[in-house]
N, C-alpha and C positions, 0 to 999 in steps of 0.2 A: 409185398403186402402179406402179410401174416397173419391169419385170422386164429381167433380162438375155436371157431368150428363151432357148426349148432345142429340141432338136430335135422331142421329142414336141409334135404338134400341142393333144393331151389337158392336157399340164399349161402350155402358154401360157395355156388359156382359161380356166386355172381361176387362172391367176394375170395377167387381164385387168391391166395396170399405168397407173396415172395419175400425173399431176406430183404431187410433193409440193405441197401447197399450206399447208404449215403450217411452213417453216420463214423467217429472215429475214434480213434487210440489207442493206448494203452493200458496197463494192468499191476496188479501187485499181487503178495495173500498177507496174510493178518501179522501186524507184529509180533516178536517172537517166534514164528514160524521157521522153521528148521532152513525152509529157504524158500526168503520173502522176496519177490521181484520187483525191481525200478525199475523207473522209464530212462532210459541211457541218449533218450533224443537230445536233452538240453548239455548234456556233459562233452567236454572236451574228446574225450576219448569214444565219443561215441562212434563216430565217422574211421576211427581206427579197428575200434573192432567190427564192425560191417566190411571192410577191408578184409581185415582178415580172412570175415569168413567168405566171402566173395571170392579171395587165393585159394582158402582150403577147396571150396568148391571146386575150382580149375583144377586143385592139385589132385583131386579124387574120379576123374570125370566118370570112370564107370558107375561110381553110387549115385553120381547129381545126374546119369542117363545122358553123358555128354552126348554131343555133335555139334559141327562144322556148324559155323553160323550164329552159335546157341549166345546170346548174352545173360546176363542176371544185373539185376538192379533191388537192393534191401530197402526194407521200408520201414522198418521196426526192430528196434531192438529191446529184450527184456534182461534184466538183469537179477542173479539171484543175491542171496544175502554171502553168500559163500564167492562169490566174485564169479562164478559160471553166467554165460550168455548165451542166448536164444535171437539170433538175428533172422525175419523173415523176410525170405527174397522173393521178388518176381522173375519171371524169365520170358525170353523174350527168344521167337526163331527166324534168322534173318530180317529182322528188322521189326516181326507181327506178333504181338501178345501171345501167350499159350496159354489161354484158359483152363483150368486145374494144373498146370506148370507150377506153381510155386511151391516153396520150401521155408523150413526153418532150418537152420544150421544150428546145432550144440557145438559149446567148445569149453571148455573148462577154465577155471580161473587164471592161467597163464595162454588163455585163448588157443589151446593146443584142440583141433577137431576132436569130436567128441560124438560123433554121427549127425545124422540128416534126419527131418521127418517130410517122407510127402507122398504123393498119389498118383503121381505117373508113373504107369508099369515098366514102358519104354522108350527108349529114345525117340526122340523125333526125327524121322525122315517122312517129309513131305513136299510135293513141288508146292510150290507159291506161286503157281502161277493157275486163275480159278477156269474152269471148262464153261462154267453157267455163267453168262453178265448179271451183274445189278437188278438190271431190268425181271428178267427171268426170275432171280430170287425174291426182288420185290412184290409178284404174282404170287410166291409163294407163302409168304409173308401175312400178305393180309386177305388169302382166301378161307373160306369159312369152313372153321372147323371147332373140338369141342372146347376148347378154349378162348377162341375169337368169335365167338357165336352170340356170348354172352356180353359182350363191349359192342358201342355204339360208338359209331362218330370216329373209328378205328383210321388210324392216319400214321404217315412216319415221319417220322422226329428227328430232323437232323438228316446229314450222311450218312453213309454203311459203313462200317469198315472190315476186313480183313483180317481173319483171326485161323491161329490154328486151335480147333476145339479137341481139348484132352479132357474134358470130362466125362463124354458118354462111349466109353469103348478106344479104340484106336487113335490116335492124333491125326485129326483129318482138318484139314482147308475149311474154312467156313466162311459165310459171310455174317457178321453181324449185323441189325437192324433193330434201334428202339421206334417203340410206335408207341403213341396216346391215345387216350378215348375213356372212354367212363364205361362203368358195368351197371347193371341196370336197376340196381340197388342205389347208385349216385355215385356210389365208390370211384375215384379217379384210378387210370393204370398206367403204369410205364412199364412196357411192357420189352423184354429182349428175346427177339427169334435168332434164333442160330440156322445159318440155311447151307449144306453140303455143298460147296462149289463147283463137286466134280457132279453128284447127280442133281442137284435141284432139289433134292430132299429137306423136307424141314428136320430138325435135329433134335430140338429142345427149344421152350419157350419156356422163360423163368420173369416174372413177377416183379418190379422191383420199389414198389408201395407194399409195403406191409398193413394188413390193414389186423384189426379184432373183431370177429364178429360176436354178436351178442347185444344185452341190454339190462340194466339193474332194475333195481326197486325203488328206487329214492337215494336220499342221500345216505351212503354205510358207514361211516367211521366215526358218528358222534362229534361232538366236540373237538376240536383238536387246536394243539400248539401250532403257530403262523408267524413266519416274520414277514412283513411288508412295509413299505416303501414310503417315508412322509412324501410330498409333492403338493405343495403350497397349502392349503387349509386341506387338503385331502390326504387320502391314505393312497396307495397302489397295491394292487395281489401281485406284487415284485419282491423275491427274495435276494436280498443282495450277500448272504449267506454262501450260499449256493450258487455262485456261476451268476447272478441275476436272472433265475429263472422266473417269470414269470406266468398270465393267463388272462386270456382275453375271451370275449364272447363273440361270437358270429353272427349273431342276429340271423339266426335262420339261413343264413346265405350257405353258397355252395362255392368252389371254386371255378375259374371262369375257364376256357376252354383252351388258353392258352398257358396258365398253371399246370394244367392234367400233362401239357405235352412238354412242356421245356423246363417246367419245376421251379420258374421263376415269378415273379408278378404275383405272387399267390394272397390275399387277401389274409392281412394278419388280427383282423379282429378292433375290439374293441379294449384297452386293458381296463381290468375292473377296477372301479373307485369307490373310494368312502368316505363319508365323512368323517366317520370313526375308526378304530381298528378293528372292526369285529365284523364281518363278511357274510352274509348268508343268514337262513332260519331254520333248516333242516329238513326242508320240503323243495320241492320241484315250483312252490309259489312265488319262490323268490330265485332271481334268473343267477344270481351270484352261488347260489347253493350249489351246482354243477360246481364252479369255479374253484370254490373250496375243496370240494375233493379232488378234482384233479390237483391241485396245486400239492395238495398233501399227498396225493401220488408219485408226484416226482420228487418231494421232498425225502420223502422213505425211500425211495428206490436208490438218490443218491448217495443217501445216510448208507445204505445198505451195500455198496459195493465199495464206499470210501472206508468204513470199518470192517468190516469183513473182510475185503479184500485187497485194501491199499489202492483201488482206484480212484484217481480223482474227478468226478462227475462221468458222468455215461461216454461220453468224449477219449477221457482219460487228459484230459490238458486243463481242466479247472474251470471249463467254457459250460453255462447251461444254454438248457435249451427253456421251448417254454410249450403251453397251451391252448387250444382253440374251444371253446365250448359250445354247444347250442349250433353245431352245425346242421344244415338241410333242414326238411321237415319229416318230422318220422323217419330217421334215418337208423338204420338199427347196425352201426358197425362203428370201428373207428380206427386211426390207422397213426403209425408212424414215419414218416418220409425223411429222418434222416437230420432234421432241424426241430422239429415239433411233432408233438399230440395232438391229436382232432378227435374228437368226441360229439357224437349225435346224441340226439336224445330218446332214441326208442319210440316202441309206439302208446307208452304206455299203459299197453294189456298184456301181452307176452314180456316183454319185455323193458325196461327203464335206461334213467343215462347209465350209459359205460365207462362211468368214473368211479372203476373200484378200485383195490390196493393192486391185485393180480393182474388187472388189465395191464396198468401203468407199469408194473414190474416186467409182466411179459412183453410188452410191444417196444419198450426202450430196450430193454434186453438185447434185443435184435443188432440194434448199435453195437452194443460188443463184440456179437457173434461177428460182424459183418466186417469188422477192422482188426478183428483176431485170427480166426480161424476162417473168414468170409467162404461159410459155407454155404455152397451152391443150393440154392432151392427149388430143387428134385432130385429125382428117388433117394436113397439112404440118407443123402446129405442132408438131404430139406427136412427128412426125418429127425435127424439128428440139431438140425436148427430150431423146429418148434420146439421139441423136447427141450433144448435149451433154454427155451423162454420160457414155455412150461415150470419147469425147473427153477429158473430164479424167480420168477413172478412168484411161485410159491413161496421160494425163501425171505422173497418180499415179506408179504403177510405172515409167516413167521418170527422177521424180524421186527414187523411194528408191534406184535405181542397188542393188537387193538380188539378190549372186548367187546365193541357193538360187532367185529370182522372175525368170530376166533378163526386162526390160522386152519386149515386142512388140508388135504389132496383134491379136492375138487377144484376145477377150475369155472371160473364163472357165476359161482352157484348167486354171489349176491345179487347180481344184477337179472337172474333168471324168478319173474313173479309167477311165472305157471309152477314151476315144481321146484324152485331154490335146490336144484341138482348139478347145475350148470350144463358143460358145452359135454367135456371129458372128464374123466378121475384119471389117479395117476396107480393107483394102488390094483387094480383091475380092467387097463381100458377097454377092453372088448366089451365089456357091459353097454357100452353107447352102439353098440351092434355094427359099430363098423372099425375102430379103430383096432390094432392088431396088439394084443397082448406078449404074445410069444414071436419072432422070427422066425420066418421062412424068406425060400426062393420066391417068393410071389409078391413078398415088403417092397419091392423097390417098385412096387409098379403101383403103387394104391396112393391113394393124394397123401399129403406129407403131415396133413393135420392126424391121420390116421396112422401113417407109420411112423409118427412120431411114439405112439404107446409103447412099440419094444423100449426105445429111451427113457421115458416116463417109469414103465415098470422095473426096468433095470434098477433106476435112483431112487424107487420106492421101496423096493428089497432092501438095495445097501444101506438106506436112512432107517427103515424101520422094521423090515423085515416078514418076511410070511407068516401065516394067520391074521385072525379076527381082532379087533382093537377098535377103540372108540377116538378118534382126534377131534378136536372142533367139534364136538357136541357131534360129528357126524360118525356113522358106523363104515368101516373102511372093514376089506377083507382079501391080501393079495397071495392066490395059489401061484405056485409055481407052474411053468412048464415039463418040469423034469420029474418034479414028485417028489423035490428035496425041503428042507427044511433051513432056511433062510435065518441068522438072526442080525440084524440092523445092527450097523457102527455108531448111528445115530447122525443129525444130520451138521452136524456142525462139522467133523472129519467128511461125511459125502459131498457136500457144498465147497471144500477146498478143493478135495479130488476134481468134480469134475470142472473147476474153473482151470485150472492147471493144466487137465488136461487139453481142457479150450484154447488155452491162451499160447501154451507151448509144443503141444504135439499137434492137433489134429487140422489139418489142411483143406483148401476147398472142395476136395472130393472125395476125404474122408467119409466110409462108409458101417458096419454099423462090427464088422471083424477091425475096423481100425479105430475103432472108439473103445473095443478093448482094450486094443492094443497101447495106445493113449492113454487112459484111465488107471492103465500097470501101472507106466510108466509111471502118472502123474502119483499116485500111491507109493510108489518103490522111493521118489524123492522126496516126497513128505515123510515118509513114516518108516519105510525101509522095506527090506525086499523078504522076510522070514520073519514079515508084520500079520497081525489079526486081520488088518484092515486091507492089505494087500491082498491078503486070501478070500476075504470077504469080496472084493471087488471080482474077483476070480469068479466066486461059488453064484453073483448074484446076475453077472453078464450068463454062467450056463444055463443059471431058471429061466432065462427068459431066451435059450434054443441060439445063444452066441459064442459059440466057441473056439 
């Protein structure tokens, strides 16, 4: 669940947010691009070169961090224009998942190794066999603490199972356990604890609803172009364009107690009808007005990574998703779970519906991130995962070019009726008094909405660069950390870098010295390694204390 973040400390914690982990696929960048990537899953030769690099691996074991026992299995393969492949593997130790374990393998056009990218420091030697039972970890699980304090109706979902956890520190034995329940904003969680099998210790608990918190003004994008669906004398808010994405309303309802925990059964609305083709009247008086903007949410966000960047729908296989509108009552959040959008409707004083261009850009986002780089949501990572959404949600709103929306660095601001400021900026985020503008040692510990800012102000640098500037009618002003003077590539070269670096280098525990490292990379194969934009990328990760 991934929240946009608001200023009340109260409703962050109740809408704790995590990576989507339930959405899928694959990637591209823009035709003509020096080197455009395919999806190699439907091609013949796909399964060959995952082969490969699945060999290369065994042939290298010191760089893949070999040991006795270790398997790999690929999931993905990207392909560049140049015939070079980017195949991402999972790995597996004696038989039990290794979370932050995975890998991409490079290999050049005649599939010749080409290095690895990934986040395990060390090999894994661990017994498999756990000191704490089930039982013992399940006590630890769901005792009250600052993240389960705020969920009600806390319960576990399913079996446990047995994982070695390589994301926080050392590869150690764990137990895993999802648990359901709702937070007390209505927000549903699925929630993953990680529990030490040798001491009982909890490890980490990550999120896996994304949700956004926040709330609009009304309906923001004006008018806008819709395809929808004849169906007998009536119309449907169904795009058959686009995947068939659609948008239903919820009548107020909430989801039921066995949706929160198993992610199924989940109540999908009403889809909207017409008689005519024209949906809505530009107010919260007509229950379709929501509907419309969301629809036109997802219809930009897909436009937006299909032309940009060669993705086909948020998925990446051509499949859409759809919309829930009019969820709860006064529900001030909304979330993505991997299949669909859900949108409350605010409480209409502070806040309005959360069907703006940024929501819908940020919170589908996650999808990518979650089947690309499925970064882990906490510390660095999760920083690095808002930022991500961050990031495109922005370039959303940059790409619709919509003037009732002009595009900015703020995030939120439409849906915010007390100060149209929003949640975060990207250009300064410490102005919101919590998020972290510059990197330190002390990033990886602060909630992820907040350490997402080093990322945020990174790609504010690179796209537009230090000082004072007016965007979107709004006043933007990003100092450095170092006291240098920044000048933006613009964002058209920064919006490739870091999808690239997303999709081909950075890993699930990817932290914020390997989003550098990444982001080189990803520049050095666009554009070249003794580029402007390469050095840029250089000069804009040390303002903000990343070197």
């Amino acid at each position: 669940m991934s929240n946009l973040g608001s200023r009340s400390r109260s409703q962050l914690a109740a809408a704790t947010a995590a990576a989507a982990a339930l959405a899928t696929l694959l990637l591209g960048l823009p035709p003509g691009a020096s080197s455009a990537p395919t999806t190699a899953a439907a091609k013949p030769d796909g399964d060959r070169v995952a082969e490969k690099a699945i060999a290369s691996l065994k042939a290298h074991p010191l760089v893949a961090r070999a040991t006795p026992g270790q398997e790999y299995r690929a999931t993905a393969t990207i392909r560049d224009a140049n015939g070079s492949t980017h195949v991402r593997v999972q790995r597996s130790y004696r038989g039990l998942p290794v979370i932050g374990g995975d890998l991409v393998v490079h290999q050049g056009s005649d599939a010749v190794w080409d290095g690895v990218s990934q986040t395990l420091d060390a090999p894994v030697r661990v017994s498999v066999r756990p000191a704490v039972s089930k039982a013992r970890a399940e006590r630890a699980v769901t005792a009250t603490d600052r993240v389960t304090r705020s969920i009600r109706k806390l319960r576990v979902d399913g079996s446990p199972r047995l994982v070695v956890d390589a994301i926080a520190g050392a590869p150690r034995l764990a137990w895993e356990f999802t648990t359901g329940g709702r937070y007390t904003d209505g927000t549903p969680s699925r929630l993953l604890t990680y529990v030490d099998a040798r001491t009982g210790n909890v490890i980490r608990r990550e999120e896996r609803i994304q949700t956004t918190d926040g709330e609009g003004s009304s309906l923001y994008s004006g008018t806008v172009d819709l395809e929808v669906t004849p169906s007998g004398t009536s119309y449907l808010l169904k795009d058959p364009t686009r995947g068939g994405t659609y948008t239903t309303d919820m009548g107020n309802k909430t989801d039921s107690l066995f949706c929160q925990l198993f992610g199924s059964g989940c109540k999908p609305g009403t889809t909207f009808s017409s008689t005519d083709t024209f949906f809505g009247n530009g107010s919260n008086s007509n229950r379709e007005t929501a509907g419309v903007d969301a629809q036109y949410g997802t219809n930009v966000t897909w436009d937006y990574y299909q032309q940009v960047h060669g993705r086909n729908g948020i998925f990446g296989n051509g499949s859409g998703s759809y919309n829930r509108v009019h969820y709860g009552n006064n529900y001030a959040n909304a979330f993505w779970d991997g299949t669909k959008m859900t949108y409350g409707d605010g409480d209409g004083v502070s806040f309005g519906p959360l069907v703006s261009l940024d929501v819908a850009g940020h919170e589908m986002s996650h999808g990518v991130t979650e089947n690309t780089a499925g970064l882990t949501y906490s510390g660095e990572s999760g920083g690095i995962n808002e930022a991500t959404s961050d990031i495109f949600g922005t370039m959303v709103e940059f790409y619709a070019a919509n003037a009732n929306d002009p595009a900015d660095y703020y995030i939120g601001e439409e849906f915010d009726l007390a100060q149209h400021d929003g949640f975060r900026r990207m250009d300064n985020p410490s102005l919101d008094g919590s998020s972290h503008s510059c990197w330190s040692t002390s990033t990886k510990n602060v909630d992820v909405h907040y350490s997402s800012g080093v990322g945020n102000h990174f790609f504010y640098l690179l796209a537009e660069g230090s000082g004072p500037k007016v965007i979107g009618d709004k006043a933007h002003n990003s100092p450095t950390c170092n006291g240098s003077t920044i000048g933006g590539i613009g964002r058209a070269d920064a919006e490739r870098i870091w999808f690239r670096a997303l999709t081909v280098y950075m890993t699930s525990g990817t932290n914020y010295a390997g989003a550098r490292t990444a982001t080189l990379n990803a520049a050095t194969d666009l554009f070249g390694a003794g580029t402007a934009q390469r050095a840029a990328v250089a000069a804009a990760w040390s303002a903000v204390n990343v070197n």
